[in-house]
N, C-alpha and C positions, 0 to 999 in steps of 0.2 A: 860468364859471357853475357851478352845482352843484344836481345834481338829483340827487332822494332818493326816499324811499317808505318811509311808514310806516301801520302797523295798528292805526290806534285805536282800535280794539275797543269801538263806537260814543260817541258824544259826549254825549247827554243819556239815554237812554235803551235797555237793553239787554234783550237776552230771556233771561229768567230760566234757562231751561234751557241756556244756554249762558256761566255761569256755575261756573267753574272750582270751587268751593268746592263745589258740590251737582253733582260731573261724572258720580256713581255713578250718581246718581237723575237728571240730564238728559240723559244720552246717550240713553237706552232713549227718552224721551219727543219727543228729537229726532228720533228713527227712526220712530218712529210717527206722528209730524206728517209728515213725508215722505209716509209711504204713505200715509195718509188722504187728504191735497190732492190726490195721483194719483187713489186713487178716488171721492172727490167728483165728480170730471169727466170721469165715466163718462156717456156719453148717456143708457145704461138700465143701472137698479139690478137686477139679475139678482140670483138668492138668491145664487149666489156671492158677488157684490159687497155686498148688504146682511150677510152673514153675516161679510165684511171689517170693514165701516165700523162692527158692533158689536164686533168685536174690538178695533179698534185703539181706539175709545172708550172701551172698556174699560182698556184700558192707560192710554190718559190721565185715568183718574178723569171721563171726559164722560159715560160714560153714565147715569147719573142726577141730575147737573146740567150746567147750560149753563157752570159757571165753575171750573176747577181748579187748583191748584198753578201748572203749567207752562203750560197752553193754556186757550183760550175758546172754545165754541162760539157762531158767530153763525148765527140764522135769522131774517134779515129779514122775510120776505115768503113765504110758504108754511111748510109744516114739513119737516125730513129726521127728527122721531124723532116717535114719541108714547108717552109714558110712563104705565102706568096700572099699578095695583095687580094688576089681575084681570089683564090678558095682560104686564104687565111692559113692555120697551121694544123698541118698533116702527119698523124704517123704513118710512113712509111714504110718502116721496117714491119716485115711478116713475122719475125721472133726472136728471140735472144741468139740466134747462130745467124742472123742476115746482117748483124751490124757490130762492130768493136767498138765500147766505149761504156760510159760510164757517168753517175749523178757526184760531184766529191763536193766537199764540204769549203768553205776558201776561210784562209785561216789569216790570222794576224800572230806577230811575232812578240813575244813573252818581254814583259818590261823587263829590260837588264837590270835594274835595282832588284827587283823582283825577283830573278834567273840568282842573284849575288847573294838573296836573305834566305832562297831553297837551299844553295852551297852550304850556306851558313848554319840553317839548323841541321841538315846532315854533318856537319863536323862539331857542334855541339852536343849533339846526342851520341856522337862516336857509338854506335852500334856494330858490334860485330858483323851479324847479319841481317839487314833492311830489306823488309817485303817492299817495293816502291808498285806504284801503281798509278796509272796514265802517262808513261812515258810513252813518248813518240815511237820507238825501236831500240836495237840493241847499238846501235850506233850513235845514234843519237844519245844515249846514258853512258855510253863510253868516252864520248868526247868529252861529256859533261863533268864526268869523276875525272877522266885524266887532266883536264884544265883548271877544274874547283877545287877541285878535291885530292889534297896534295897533304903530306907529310911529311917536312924534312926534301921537299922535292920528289916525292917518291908518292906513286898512289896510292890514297888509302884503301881504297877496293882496288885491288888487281883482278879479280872476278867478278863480272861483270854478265849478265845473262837477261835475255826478253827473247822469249819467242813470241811471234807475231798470232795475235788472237782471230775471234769471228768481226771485230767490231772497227770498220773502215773508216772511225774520226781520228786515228791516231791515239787511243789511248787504251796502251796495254802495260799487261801487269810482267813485272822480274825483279830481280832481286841482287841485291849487292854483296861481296863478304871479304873479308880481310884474309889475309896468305893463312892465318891460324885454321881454319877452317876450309880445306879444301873441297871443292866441289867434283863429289867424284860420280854422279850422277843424275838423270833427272828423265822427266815423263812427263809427256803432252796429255791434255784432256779434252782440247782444244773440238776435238771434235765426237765426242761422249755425247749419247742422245738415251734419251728413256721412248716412253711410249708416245708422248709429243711430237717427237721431233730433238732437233740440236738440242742439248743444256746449258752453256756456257756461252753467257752474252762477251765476253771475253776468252778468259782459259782459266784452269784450275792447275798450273804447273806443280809438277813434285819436285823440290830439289833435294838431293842428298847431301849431306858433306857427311865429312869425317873429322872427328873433336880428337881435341889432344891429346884424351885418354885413351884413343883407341875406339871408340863408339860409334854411333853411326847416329845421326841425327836428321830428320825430313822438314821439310817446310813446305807447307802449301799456301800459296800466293793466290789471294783471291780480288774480285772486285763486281760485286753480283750486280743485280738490274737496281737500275735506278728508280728512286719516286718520281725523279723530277718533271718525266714527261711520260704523256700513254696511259690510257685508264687507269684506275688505281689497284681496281679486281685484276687484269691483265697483267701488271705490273707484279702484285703481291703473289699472284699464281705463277710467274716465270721466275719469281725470287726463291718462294717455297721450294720448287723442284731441283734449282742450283743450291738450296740449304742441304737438300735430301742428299744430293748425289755427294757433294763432299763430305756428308755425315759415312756416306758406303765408302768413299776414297779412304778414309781415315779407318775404319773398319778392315776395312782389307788389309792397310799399312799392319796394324795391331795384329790382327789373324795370323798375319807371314813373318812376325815376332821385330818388328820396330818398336820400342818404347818408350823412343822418346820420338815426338810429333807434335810440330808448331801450328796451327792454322791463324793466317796472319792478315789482312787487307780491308777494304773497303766493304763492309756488307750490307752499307745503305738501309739500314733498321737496326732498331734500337733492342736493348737485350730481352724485353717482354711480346717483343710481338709475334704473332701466330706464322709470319714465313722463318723466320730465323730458329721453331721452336725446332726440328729437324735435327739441327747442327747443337744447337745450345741446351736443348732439353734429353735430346736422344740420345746423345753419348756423353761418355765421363770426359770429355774436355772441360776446363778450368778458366773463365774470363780473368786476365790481369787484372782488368779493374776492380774485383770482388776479394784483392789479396787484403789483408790487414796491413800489412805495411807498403802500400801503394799510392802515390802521393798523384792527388788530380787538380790540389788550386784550389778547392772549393767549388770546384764546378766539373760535373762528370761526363761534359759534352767532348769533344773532338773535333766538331766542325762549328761553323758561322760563330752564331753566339753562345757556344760549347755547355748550352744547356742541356739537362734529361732526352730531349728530345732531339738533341744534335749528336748522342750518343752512338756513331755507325762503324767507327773504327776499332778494330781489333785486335789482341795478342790471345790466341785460344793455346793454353798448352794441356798434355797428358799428363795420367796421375804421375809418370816419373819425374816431369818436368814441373808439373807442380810443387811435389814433392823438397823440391832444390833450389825454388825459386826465393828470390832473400827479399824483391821487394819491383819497384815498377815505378811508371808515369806519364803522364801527360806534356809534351814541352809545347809551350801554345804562343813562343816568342817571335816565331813567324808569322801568326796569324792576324790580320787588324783586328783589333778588341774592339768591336762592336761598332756602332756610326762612328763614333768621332776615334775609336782606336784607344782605350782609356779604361776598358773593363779590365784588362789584367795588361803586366809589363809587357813592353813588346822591344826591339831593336832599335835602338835610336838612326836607324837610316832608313827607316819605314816612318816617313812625312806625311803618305796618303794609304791608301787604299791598295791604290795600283803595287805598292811597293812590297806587301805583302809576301811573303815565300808559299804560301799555300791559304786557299779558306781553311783547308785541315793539318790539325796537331799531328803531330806526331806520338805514338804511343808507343812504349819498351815496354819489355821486363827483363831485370837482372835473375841469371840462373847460375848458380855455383855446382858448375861442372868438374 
């Protein structure tokens, strides 16, 4: 078999500020959509907290309209501002139970050429089972596999799965898998907290199938905190603790006699560093990419320009699944190879940039089940 995980860096539609082309001007606006949704859902707007929600509005161009560049403001049913010439703009709302509504993100829709080279390397890497990660919803991946992703007319994922995570830009993690491998169960983590607070800037799903032989096989779909924006100590401490807790997920799995278990997605650090040592040092899981016969290109990255340091994407299997594994890879045919696209082979229908199926490869490993 062979199972994979790739970041489609959503499928029809994506949030503008998190768009690599305007990264100067939507990092700031991604940080400030963070803290706003925090103190939106404040019980009571204390002047501190109003003197917050007009700052950070401020930075997203909301405060003197409801619609800007990067973000929207919605107020359904009460108000949170009132805007007048003579006193200027007012929080009005006394707390998060005085007003319905909400900060979202405003998104622009996915180059079709682009939407056409994701399809694409999804049906070149023909994986059995694919961790996918920043997909919109599970509707949204279903329309996608049953209109792309066709074999003989017929889908090639008929199982199709995304439960909806913590993180309100649309981009969560699920999974795909072909009729061979039936999905006969699965577990939220979505809302798993340590002594912080929440752990999952997303979800930690568990899914179960059932292999040919009778077995039982898990897969955990991950997609941890990002470098891109947010302190960098802040960042690497709310990384560390999502390494921690899926290193006890995978623990547990093993305790209750699972032995074979994939940990598969997005971990946003690379295999030496101190948040991911948790996951990668603390238990006997196996990175693909340390197999011998695992083929990378000559370059061990997985995102941008798939250097050492672009190394974030993952295949973790157990000592059984190591054990069976015959070999792996990197597919980097959707990715633009670098400025001009010319670092390694890519799709002759990727002309720019734009056209790109993902910044990130795709990575397998074959397992002889």
């Amino acid at each position: 078999m062979r199972i994979g995980t790739y970041n489609v860096e959503n499928l029809f539609n994506r949030a503008r500020a998190l768009d690599q082309r305007t990264w100067s001007a939507g990092r700031p606006a991604l940080e400030a959509y963070e803290q706003i949704c925090e103190l939106l859902e404040e019980p009571l707007y204390t002047p501190d907290v109003q003197a917050g929600i007009l700052r950070l509005l401020r930075r997203l161009d909301l405060l003197h309209s409801d619609s800007a560049r990067f973000a929207r403001l919605r107020q359904n049913r009460g108000r949170l501002l009132r805007r007048s010439r003579k006193d200027g703009v007012l929080v009005v709302a006394k707390g998060r139970g005085d007003w319905i509504g909400w900060v979202e993100l405003t998104t622009d829709r996915v180059d079709e050429q682009g939407m056409l080279n994701t399809a694409r390397v999804m049906h070149d890497v023909g994986a059995d089972i694919l961790g996918v990660i920043e997909a919109e919803n599970r509707i949204a991946l279903k329309r996608f596999t049953d209109a792309g992703l066709l074999v003989g007319g017929v889908a090639r994922y008929p199982q199709v799965m995304v439960v909806d995570g913590n993180d309100e830009r649309g981009i969560d993690v699920g999974v795909l898998a072909t009729g061979a491998y039936p999905l006969v169960g699965q577990r939220s983590h979505v809302d798993d907290t340590d002594e912080v607070g929440r752990v999952f800037s997303r979800d930690c799903p568990e899914y179960h199938f059932a292999t040919p032989g009778g077995g039982r096989l898990v897969v955990l779909v991950n997609h941890l905190k990002s470098k891109g924006y947010g302190g960098k100590v802040a960042s690497d401490t709310t990384r560390r603790r999502q390494a921690t807790r899926v290193a006890e997920i995978y623990r547990d799995l093993r305790a209750d006699g699972v032995t074979d278990v994939a940990v598969v997605g997005d971990l946003n650090d690379t295999p030496e560093s101190e948040p991911l040592a948790p996951l990668l040092l603390g238990t006997d899981l196996r990175d693909i990419s340390t197999h011998p016969s695992f083929e990378d290109g000559g370059r061990p990255g997985t995102y941008g320009y798939c250097t050492a340091r672009n190394k974030i994407d993952y295949v973790l299997l157990s000592p059984s699944l190591w054990a069976r594994t015959t070999g792996g890879g990197i597919f980097r045919k959707g990715v633009w190879g670098g400025r001009r696209g010319v670092l390694w082979p890519i799709y002759d229908t990727m002309t720019k940039a734009v056209h790109a199926g993902s910044d990130h490869a795709c990575i397998y490993a074959d397992i002889d089940l």
